[in-house]
C-alpha positions in Angstrom: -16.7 -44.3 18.1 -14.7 -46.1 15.6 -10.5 -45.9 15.8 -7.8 -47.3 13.7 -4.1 -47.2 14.1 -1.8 -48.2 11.7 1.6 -48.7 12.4 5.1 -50.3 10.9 6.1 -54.1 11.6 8.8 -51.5 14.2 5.7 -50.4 16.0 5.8 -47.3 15.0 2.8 -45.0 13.9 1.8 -44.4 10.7 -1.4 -43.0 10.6 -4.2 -43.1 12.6 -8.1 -41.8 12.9 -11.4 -41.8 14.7 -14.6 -42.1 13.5 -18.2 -41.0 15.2 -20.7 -43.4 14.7 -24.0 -44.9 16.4 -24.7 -48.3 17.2 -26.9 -49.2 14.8 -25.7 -47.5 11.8 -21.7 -49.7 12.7 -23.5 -53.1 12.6 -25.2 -52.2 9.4 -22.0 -51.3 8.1 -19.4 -53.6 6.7 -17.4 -51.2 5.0 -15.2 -48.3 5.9 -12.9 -46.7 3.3 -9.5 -45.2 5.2 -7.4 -43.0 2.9 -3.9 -44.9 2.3 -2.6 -42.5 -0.7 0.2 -41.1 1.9 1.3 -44.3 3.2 4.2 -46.2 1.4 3.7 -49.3 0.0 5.0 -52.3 3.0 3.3 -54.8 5.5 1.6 -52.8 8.5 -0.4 -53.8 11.4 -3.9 -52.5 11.4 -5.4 -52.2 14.5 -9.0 -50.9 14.9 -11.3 -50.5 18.1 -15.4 -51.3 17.1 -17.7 -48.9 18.8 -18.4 -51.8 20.8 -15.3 -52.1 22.3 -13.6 -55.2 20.4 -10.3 -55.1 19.3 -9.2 -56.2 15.9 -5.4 -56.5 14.5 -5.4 -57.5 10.9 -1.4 -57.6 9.0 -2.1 -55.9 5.8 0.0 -55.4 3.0 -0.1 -52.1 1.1 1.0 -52.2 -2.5 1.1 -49.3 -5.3 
């Protein structure tokens, strides 16, 4: 399983989702396209979990 959370630069959550996948098919995979058109433009903290169990935190910026 694949899960994101993106919250504000307060900590607060913004959106956040789950994904199924299987082993193989995530490290054949180096894309995965999460549906922003709801969120406001601003810096976040994207934090996502690899089916594998590593923990990623990447500071985006969202502009529209």
């Amino acid at each position: 399983m694949f899960k994101f959370v993106l919250t504000n630069l307060q900590g607060s959550i913004v959106k956040q989702d789950k994904y199924t996948t299987n082993k193989a098919k995530y490290e054949n995979e180096t894309i995965l396209n999460i549906d922003i058109s709801d969120v406001s433009s601003g810096v976040y903290l994207l934090k996502m979990q690899t089916p594998d169990g590593r923990i990623i935190t990447q500071k985006i910026m969202i502009t529209k």
